[in-house]
N, C-alpha and C positions, 0 to 999 in steps of 0.2 A: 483305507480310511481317508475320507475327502478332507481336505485342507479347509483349514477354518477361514472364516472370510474376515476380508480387508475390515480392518477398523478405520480407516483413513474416513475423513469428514465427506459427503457429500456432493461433489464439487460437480460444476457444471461444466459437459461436453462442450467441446469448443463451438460446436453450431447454436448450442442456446446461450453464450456468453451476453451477444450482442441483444436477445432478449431481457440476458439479468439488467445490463445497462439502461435499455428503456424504461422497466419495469422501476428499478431502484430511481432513476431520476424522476419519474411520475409520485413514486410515494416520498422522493425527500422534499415534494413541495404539498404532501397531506397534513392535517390539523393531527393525526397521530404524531409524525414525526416533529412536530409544533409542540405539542405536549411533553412527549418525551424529553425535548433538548429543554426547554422550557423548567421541566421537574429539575433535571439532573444539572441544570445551573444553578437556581435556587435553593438546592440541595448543599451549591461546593462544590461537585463532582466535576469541575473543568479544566481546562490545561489554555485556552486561547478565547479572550471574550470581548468582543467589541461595544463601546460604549459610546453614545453621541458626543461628540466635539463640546458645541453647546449647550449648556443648559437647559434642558427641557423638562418645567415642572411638572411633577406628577406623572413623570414615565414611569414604567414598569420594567428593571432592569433586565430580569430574568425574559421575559414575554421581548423586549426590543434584540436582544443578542440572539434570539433561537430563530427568530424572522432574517435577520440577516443572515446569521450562519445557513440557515436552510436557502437562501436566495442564490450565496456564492458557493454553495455546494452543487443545487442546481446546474448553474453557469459550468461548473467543474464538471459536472458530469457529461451535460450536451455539449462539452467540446473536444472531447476527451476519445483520444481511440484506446482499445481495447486489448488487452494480450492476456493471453491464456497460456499458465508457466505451467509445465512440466510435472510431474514427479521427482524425477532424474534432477531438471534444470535446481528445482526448487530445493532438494539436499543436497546440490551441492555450493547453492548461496549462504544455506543456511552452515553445513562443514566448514566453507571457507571462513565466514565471518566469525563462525566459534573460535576461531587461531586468533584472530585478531579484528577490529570494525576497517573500516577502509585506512587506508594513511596519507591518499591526497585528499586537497583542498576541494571542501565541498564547492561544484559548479554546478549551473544549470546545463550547462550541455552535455551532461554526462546522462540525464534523463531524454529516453528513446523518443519524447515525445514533447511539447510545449505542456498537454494536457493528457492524465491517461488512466487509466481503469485497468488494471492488474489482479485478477485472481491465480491463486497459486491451488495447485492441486491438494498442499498438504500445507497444515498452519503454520506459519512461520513462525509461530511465539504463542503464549498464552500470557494472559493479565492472571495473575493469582489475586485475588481479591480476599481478603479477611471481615467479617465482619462479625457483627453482636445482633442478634433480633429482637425483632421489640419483646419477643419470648425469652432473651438472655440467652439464647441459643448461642454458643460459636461454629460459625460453617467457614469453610474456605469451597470459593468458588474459582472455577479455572475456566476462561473466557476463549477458546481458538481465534486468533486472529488469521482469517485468511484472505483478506485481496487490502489493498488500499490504492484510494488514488489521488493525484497532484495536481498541481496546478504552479506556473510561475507568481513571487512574491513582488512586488513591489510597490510606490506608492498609488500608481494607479489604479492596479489591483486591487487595494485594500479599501481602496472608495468606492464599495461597492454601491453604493446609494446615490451615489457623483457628487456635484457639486453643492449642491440643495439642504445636505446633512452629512455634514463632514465626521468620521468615525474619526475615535482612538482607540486602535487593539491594548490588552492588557494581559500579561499573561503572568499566571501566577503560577509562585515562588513556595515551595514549604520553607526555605531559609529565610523570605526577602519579603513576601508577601505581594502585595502588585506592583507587578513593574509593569510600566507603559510600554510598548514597542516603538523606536523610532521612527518617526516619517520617512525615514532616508531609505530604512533594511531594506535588503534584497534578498531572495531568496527562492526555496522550494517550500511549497505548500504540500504536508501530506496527512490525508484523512486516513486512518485504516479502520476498518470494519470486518465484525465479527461473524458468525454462521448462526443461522437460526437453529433451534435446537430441534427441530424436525429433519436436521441437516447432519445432523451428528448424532443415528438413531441408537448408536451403542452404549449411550450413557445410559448409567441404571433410572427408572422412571423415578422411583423415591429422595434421587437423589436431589442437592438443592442446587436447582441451574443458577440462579439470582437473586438478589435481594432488591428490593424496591427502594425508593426514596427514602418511602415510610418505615422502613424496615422490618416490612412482611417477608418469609425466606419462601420461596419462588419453586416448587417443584419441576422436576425436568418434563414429566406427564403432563402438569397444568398448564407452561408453558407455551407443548406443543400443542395442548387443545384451544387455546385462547389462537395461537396461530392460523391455526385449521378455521377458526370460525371465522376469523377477519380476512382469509384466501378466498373463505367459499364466498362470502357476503360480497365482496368485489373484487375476484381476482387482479381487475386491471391497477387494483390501490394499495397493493402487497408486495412489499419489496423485500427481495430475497437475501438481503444482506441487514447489518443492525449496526451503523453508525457508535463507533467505539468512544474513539480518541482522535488525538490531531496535534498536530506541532508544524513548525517552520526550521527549516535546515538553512542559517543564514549561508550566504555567500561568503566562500576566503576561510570559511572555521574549519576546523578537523574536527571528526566524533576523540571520545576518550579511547582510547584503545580498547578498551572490555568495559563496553555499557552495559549497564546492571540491565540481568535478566529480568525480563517483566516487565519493559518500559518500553516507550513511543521509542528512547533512543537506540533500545536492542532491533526493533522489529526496522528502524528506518535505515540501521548500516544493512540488515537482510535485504533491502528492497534496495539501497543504490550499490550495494555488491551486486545484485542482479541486473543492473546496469551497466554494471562491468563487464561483467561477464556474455553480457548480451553485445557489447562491443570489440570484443576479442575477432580479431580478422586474421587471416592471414595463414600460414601455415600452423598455426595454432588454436584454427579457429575453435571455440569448445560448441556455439549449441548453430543450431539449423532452425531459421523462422521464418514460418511459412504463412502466408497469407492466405485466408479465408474468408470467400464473399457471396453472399447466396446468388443466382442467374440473375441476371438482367429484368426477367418477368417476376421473380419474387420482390425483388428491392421496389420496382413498379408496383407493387399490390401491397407490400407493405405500407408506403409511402402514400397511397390513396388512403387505407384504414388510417391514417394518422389524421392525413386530413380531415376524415370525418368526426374523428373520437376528437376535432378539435388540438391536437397536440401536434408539439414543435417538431421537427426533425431533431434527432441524437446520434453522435457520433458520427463515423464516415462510414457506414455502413460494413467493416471489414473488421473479422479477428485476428492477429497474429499469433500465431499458433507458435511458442520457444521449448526445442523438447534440445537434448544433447546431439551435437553431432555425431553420428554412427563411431567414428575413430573415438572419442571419448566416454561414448555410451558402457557401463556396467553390465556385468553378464544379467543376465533375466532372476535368475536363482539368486545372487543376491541382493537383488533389487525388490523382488519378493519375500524376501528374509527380514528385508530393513522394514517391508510394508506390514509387517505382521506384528514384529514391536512396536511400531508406531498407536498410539492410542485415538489419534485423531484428536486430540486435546490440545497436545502442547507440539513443540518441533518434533519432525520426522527424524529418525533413527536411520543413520548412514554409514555406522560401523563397520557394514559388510559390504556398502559399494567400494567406501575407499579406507582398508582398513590403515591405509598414512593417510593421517588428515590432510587434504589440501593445503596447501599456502600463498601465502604471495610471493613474488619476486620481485624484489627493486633493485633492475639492475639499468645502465646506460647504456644508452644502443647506440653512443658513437664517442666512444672512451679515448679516440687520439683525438679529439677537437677537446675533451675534456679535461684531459690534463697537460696536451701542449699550448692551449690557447687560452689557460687561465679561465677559463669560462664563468663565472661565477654568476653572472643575467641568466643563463641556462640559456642562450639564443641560439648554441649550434649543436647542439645534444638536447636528449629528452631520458630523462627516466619515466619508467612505466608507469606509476601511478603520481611525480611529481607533477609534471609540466601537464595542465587542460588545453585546449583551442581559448583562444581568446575571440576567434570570428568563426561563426557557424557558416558553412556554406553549402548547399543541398539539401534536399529534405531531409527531414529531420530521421526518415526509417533506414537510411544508407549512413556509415561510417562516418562518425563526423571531421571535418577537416577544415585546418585552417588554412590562409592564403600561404603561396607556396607548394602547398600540395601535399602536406607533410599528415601522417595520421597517427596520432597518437592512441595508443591500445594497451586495455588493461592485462597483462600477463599472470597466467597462476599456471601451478604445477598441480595436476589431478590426477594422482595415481592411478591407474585404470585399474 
């Protein structure tokens, strides 16, 4: 009897990564993606929304925020390199962070890159969405979120328009209602986006993929056909991802320990655990990234067809390939066990790689400077996930390290 096939979502071979990136930064500067952000602000449906400084009468709120967010999305995308997460890599971001979210102080240097594009094999979360149709219908929809990507927070950043038309971000509150964002914040910026549903063929066709603004409930079939028509009509203006959600990870904060399932903050400990984990060196190293770049005479022929289609250069032409290091990698059998429960909807099912959950370790890796020297600065020990680099130095895809020479590395115990 042949074995039933993967439900797991769609996800793109590491060679067409670098295609989804162009393709998706091409269509986040189309009048669809315009519209769309545009509805779904108007709507209420937002989490981060920029509004001119000045008074400007007779602007259009919804219409000025969905231009900008589409501009610094853009910018996010063309500077942004690319990594391509595992199976393996991605249950065991998603195992570990089930134990608990991270418990050091969120930094920027703990992100593999200044700017970056992330897709994971397998969803890392799902939005559960509830709704009511303009039919009285109740449908609950379940959203796979599978790649997101980032960008550094800070005041310059957030003036995206420069000096000429000073923004105020705003982000709203169900407790608070709008709070301003400070001019000062610093932080990570992270977009995450969802799968087309032509990306995720095993959902039944009748069922309802979405609801609209208007609150029409949205068949899975109808969906993928509206799809189909807007690929064939212009391939090059189809972008294979769907612009979710979005939040800022300030600088210095900790996540709660167990952010509620379903949210920007559950899926954003999944993606900077996987920055953890993608910084693990050392006799403990857990995964193996391998860099992927098309010949010399493709990048050359690529780079001409841009010129002509008129279009910018995106990214650095390279994908990094994060799958587990061979010593930490799961037997096959049950890594295909977990792939078979997995529905492609929500998280991957990892019971059977690691059936002891993952954890973290906070332990001190130089315990006689720590408690003969009173250390209390933390300046001659480091715990694992306490102490970050204060000063980057190398590029940014090798370990990071501050002056001195010293490397600080996230530690977890992963049952084999």
């Amino acid at each position: 009897m042949p074995a039933s096939p993967s439900l797991r979502w769609n996800a793109p071979q590491p060679a067409a990564v670098l295609d989804w990136q162009r393709r998706q930064e091409v269509f986040t500067r189309t009048n669809l993606t315009h519209l769309y952000l545009a509805q779904t602000i108007a709507a209420g449906s937002w989490t981060l929304m920029p509004t001119p400084t000045l008074h400007t009468p007779g602007i259009d709120t919804a219409d000025f925020a969905a231009r900008v967010l589409m501009l610094s999305e853009s910018q996010r995308l063309t500077q942004a390199r690319t990594y391509s997460i595992g199976p393996n890599t991605t249950g065991l971001a998603v195992a570990t962070a089930s134990g608990s979210a991270p418990r050091e102080r969120i930094c920027a240097s703990r992100a593999p890159s200044p700017a970056g594009l992330m897709i994971f094999a397998d969803p890392i979360g799902s939005d559960i969405g509830r709704f009511v149709t303009a039919q009285g219908q109740d449908v609950e929809v379940h959203t796979p979120i599978v790649a997101v990507s980032w960008s550094m927070w800070d005041q310059e950043h957030s003036q995206v328009l420069g000096e000429a038309c000073p923004l105020t971000w705003v982000r709203r509150s169900s407790e608070r209602g709008f709070i301003p964002l400070p001019p000062e914040l610093t932080g990570i910026w992270m977009t995450f986006y969802s799968a087309r549903i032509a990306d995720t063929p095993t959902i039944a066709p009748d069922s309802v993929a979405a609801v609209s603004p208007y609150g029409e409930a949205i068949r899975a079939d109808e969906a993928a056909r509206a799809d189909a028509v807007v690929q064939h009509r212009n391939p090059d203006l189809y972008g294979p991802l769907t612009w979710h959600n979005e939040l800022i990870m300030p600088s210095g904060t900790t996540f709660d320990l167990h952010p509620k399932p379903g949210t920007a903050q559950d899926w954003a400990s999944i993606v900077y655990t996987t920055w953890q984990i993608m910084q693990q060196t050392g006799k403990n190293q857990l995964v193996k990234i391998t860099r992927h770049a098309p010949p010399p005479a493709a990048r050359k022929k690529e780079k001409a067809k841009e010129r002509q289609r008129g279009q910018r250069p995106v990214g650095d032409g390279a994908v990094r390939v994060v799958d587990l290091a061979a010593a930490q990698r799961p037997a096959k059998a049950n890594a295909d066990q977990d792939a078979q429960a997995s529905d492609g909807r929500r998280k991957p099912a990892w019971s059977c790689r690691w059936p002891v959950p993952p954890y973290r370790r906070m332990t001190c890796t130089n315990p006689y400077l720590h408690h003969k020297l009173a250390d209390d600065d933390l300046k001659h020990h480091s715990h694992r996930e306490d102490v970050m680099p204060f000063k980057i130095k190398g590029p940014a895809d090798k370990p990071l390290r501050v002056k001195g020479g010293t490397t600080y590395t996230f530690d977890i115990d992963a049952p084999q």
